[in-house]
C-alpha positions in Angstrom: -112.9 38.0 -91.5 -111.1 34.4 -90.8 -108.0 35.0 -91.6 -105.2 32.4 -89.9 -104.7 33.5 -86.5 -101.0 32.9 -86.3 -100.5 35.1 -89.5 -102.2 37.6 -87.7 -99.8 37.6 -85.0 -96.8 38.1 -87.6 -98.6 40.6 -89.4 -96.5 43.6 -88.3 -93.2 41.3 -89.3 -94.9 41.1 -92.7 -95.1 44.6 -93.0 -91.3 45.2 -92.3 -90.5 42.6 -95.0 -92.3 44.1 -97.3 -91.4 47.3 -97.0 -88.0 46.4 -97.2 -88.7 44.5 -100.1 -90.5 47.9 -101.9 -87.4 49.6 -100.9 -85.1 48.0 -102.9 -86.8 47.1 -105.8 -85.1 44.9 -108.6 -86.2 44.8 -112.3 -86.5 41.7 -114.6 -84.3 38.6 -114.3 -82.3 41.4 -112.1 -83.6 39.9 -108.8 -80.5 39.3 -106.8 -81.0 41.1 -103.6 -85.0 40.1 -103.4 -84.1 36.3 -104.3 -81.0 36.6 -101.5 -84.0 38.1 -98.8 -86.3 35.6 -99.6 -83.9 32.9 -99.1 -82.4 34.6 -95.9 -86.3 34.2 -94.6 -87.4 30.4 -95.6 -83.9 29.7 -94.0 -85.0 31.1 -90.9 -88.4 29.3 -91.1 -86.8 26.2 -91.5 -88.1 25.0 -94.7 -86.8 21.9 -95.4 -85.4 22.5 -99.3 -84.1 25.6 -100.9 -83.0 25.8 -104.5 -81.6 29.1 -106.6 -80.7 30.0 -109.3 -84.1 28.5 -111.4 -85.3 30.6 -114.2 -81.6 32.7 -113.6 -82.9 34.2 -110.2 -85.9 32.2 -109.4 -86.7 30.4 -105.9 -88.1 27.3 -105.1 -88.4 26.2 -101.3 -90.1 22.6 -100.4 -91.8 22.1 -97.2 -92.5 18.3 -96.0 -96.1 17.5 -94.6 -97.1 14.7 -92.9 -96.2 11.7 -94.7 -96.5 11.1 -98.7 -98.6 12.8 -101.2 -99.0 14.9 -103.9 -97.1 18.1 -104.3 -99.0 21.8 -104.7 -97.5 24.5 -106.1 -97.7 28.6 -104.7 -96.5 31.2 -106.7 -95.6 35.1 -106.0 -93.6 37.5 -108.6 -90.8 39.5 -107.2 -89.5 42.1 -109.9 -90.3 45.5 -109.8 -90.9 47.9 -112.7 -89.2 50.6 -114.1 -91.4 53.6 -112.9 -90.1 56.6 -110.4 -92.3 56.9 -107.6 -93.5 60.1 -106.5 -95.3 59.7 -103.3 -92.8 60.3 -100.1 -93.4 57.2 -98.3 -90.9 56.3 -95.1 -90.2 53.1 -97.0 -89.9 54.8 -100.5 -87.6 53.3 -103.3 -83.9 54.0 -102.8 -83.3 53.3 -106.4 -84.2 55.9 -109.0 -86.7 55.2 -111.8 -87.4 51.3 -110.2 -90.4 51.1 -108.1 -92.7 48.2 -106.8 -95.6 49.6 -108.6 -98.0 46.2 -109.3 -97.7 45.4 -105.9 -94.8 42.1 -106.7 -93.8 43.8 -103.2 -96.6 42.5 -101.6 -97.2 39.1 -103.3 -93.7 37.7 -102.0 -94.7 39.0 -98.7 -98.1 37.1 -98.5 -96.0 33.9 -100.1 -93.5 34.4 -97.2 -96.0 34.7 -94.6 -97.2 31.5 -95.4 -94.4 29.6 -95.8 -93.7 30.5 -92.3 -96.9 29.0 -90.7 -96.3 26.2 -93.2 -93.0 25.3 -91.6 -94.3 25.6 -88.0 -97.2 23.2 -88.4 -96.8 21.5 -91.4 -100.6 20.2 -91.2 -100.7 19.1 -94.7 -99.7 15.7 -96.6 -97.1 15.5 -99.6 -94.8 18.9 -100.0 -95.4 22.3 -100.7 -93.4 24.0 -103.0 -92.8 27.8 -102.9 -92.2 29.6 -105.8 -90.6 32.6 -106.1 -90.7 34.1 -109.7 -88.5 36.6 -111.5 -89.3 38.7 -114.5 -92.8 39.1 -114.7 -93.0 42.4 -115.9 -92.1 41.4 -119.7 -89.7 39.2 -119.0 -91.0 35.7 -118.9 -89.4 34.8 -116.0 -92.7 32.1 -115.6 -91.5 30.6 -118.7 -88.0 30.2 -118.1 -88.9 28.5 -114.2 -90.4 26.4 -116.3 -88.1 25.4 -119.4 -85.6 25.1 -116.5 -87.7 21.8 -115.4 -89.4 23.4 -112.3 -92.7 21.3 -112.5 -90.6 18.1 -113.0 -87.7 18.5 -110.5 -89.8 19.0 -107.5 -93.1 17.2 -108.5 -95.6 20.0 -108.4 -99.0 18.5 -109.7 -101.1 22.1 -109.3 -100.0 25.7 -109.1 -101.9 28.4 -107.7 -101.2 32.6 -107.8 -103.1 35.6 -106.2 -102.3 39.4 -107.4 -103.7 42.5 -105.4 -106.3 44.3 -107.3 -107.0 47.9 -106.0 -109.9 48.9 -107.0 -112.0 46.4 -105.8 -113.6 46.2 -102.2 -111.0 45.2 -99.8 -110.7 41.6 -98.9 -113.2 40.8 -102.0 -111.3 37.5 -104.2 -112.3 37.5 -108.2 -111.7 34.6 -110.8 -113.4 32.4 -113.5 -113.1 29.2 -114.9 -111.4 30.0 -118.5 -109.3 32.5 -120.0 -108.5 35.1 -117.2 -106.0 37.5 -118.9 -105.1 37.8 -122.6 -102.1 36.7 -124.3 -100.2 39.8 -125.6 -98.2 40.1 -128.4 -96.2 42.6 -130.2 -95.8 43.9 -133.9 -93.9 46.0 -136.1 -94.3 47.0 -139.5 -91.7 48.7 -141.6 -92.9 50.6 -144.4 -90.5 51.0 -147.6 -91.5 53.6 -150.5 -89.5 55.8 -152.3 -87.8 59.1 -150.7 -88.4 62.2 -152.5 -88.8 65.9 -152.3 -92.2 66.9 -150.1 -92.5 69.7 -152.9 -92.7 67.3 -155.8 -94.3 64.4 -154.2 -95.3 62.6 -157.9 -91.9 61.5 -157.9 -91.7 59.5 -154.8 -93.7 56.7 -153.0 -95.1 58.3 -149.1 -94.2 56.1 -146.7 -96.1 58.0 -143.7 -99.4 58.1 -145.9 -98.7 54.1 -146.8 -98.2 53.7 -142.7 -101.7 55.8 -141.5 -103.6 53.4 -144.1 -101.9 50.5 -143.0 -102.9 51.8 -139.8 -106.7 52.4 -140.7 -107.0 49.2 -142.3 -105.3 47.0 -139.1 -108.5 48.7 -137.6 -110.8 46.6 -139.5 -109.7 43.4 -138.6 -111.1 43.8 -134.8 -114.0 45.6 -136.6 -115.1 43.2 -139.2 -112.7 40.1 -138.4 -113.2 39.2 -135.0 -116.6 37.8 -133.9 -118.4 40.7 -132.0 -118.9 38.2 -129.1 -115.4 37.4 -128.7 -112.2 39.9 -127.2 -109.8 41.4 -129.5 -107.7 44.6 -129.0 -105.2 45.7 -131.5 -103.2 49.0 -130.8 -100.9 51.0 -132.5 -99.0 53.1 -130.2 -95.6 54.0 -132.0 -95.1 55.5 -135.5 -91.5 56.6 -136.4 -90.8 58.3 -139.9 -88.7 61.2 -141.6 -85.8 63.6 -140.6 -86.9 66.8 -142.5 -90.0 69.2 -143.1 -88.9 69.4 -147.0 -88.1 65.5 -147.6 -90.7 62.5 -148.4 -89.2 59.9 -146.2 -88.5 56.6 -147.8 -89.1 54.3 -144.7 -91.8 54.3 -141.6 -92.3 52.0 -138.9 -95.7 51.1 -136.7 -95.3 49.0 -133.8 -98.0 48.2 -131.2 -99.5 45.7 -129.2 -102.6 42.6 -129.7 -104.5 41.1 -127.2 -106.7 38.0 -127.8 -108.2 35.7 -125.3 -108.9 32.9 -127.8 -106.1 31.2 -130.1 -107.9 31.3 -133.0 -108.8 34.8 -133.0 -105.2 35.1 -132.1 -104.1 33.1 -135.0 -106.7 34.8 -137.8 -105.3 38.0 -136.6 -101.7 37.5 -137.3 -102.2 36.2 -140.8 -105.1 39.1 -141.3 -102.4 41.7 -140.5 -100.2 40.4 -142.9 -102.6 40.2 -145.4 -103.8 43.9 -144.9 -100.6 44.9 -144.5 -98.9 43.7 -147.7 -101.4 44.5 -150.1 -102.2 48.3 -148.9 -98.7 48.7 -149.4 -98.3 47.3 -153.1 -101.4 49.4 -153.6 -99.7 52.5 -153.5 -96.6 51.6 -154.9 -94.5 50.5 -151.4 -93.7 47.3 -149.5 -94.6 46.3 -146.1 -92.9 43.8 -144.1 -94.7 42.6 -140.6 -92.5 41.3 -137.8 -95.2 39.9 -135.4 -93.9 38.3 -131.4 -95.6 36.1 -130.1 -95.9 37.3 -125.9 -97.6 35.6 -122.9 -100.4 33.3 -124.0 -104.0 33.2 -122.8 -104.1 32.7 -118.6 -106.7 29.9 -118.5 -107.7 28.6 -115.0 -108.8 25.2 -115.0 -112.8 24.2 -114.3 -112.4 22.2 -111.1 -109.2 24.3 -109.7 -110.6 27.5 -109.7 -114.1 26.0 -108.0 -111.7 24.8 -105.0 -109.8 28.0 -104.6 -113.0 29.7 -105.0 -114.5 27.5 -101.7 -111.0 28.4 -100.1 -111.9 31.8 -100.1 -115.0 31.4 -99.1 -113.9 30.0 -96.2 -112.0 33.3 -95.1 -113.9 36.3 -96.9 -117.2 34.8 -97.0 -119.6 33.8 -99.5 -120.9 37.3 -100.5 -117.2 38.4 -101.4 -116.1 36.2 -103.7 -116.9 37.0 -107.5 -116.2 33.8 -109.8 -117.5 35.2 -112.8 -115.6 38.2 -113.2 -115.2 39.6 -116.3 -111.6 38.1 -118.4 -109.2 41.1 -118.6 -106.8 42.2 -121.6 -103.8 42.8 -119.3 -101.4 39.8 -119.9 -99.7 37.7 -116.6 -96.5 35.1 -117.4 -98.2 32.7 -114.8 -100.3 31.4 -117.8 -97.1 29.0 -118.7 -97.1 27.3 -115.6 -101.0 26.8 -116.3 -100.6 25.4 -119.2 -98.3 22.4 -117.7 -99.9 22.0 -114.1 -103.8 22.3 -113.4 -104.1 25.3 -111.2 -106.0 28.4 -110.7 -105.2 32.2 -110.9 -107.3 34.7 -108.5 -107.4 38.7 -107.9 -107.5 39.7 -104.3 -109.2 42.8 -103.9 -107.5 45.4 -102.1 -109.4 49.0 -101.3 -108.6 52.2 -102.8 -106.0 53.9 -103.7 -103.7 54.7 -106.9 -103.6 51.2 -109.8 -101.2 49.1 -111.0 -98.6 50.5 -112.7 -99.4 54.3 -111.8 -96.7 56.2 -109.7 -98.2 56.7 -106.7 -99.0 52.9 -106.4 -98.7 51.3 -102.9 -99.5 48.0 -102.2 -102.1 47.4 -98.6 -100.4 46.0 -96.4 -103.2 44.9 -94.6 -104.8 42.6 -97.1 -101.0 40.7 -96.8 -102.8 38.2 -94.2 -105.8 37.6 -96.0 -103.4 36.3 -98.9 -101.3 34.3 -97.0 -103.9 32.7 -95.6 -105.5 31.8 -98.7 -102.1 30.1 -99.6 -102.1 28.4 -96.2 -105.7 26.9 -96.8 -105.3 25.9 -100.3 -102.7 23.9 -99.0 -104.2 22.4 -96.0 -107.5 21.6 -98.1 -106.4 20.0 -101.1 -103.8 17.8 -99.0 -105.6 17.8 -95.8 -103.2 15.8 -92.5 -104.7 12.4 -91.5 
């Protein structure tokens, strides 16, 4: 496997940060010690520009090529999530209940990696601009880098992003053209009948039976809604009600989650739930009242951008390990807002066995960390090749 040889020679350095890094994992916009780590790295690289504070803890380091041109985004998450980790690893998290457990960890490191073989040979034109991104695990931390003028400060024309994917054969890379990863959005319904005694139920309006048919009845909308050939997921996973064995509660409250990899299904559903919602309830007697949040949108790569990073990592797996029709996935990743301003591509980097994302006894390989970073490396080196 081609990977870089200089990143290969700083592969055990790689390890150490990223241990460290998995150490002392940070949730959310709560990235202070990883942003100050990161920066205490390109600093030492010699990276030509470092700015802070972007997105509240968000980091974005420029590195000069050789002479003008355009400017290409990279991007890596940093925030952790908050999970307690139960294997007994010598670099397991000091901090109880956080852990690195979707492998952020390890997408800094490969980010870092390449931003120190950028700096030594700088064998590109126009700039590179590292990207260091808090918050996102739920946080939007994408969006606010961002709506704090990221793309316009420093120029960036495309943005690119890699996650680990255990699970899949080590050193493998997946994409597609299209939506990726769904958007995800969240719901809540309160329920209002009428309290009464459970043992003279005729004089009262059930809220819980009002919420379970709400409930059945959200189910037909991906049933008989939705276009069979298109993606929709609609979950309920909380349902709150009632205080006492004896009393018909008065209120209930669903809440749950949608995923949709097409706006219009997206935008059918929210007025369907509504709909279905509302008039169940007046049906029996009750009111229903949806509060619907809007979440990540649909990650789309872009046609030509994910052909090139697909030839990219060709160029270091091999043609026979790169997948560019894999299959979209309902999880939901924040790096769909800077897609939506900058052409760009988002790929899965496959990386052996071992426990998934978001499980406890997650750990990220280590030793797919120079296979990433030198992904970054070529991208940049073969969309803004030196003279």
């Amino acid at each position: 496997m081609p990977i870089i040889n200089r990143i290969a020679e700083f592969h055990d350095d790689m390890k150490e940060w990223r241990q460290h890094i998995h150490m002392n994992p940070e949730l959310g916009y709560d990235c202070h010690e990883t942003a100050a780590f990161v920066v205490e790295k390109l600093k030492s690289f010699g990276v030509d520009r470092i700015e802070t504070g972007i997105g509240k803890t968000g980091v974005v380091a420029i590195i000069e090529g050789q002479g003008d041109g355009p400017t290409i985004g990279l991007r890596a998450d940093m925030d952790a999530l908050p999970i307690q980790e139960v294997r007994d690893l010598p670099y397991k998290s000091k901090v109880e209940g956080k852990m690195h457990a979707c492998g952020h960890d390890g997408h800094t490191t490969m980010l870092l990696g390449a931003a120190r073989y950028l700096a030594e040979t700088r064998n590109f034109t126009g700039k590179v601009a590292l990207i260091f991104q808090p918050a996102e695990e739920g946080g939007g931390g994408g969006l606010a880098m961002c709506e704090d003028g990221m793309m316009e400060t420093f120029g960036i024309d495309q943005v690119y992003g890699i996650h680990n994917h255990p699970g899949e054969a080590f050193g493998t890379f997946h994409m597609r053209a299209g939506p990726l990863m769904a958007a995800a959005d969240t719901f809540e319904i309160d329920v209002t009948g009428l309290g009464a005694h459970a043992a003279m139920p005729h004089k009262g309006v059930d809220s819980v039976l009002v919420a379970c048919q709400i409930a059945q009845g959200l189910q037909m909308i991906t049933g008989r809604n939705v276009d069979p050939l298109k993606s929709c997921v609609l979950s309920i996973t909380t349902i709150h009600s009632g205080t006492a064995h004896n009393v018909i509660p008065e209120t209930a409250k669903l809440g749950g989650t949608v995923r949709t990899l097409d706006e219009e299904v997206r935008e059918m559903v929210i007025a369907r739930m509504a709909e279905v919602a509302e008039n169940i309830a007046k049906a029996h007697g009750a009111k229903a009242e949806v509060k619907y949040e809007r979440g990540y949108p649909v990650t789309v790569n872009h046609p030509a951008e994910t052909d090139f990073a697909a030839g990219v990592a060709r160029t270091i797996s091999g043609e026979d390990k790169v997948d560019t029709d894999v299959a979209p996935m309902m999880g939901a990743e924040d790096f769909s807002y800077m897609l939506e301003r900058r052409p760009g591509a988002y790929v899965f980097l496959g990386a052996g066995g071992g426990a998934g994302l978001h499980h406890p006894e997650y750990d990220f390989n280590d030793e797919i960390s120079p296979i990433g970073a030198s992904w970054f490396v070529k991208v940049v080196e073969t969309a803004q090749p030196a003279a």
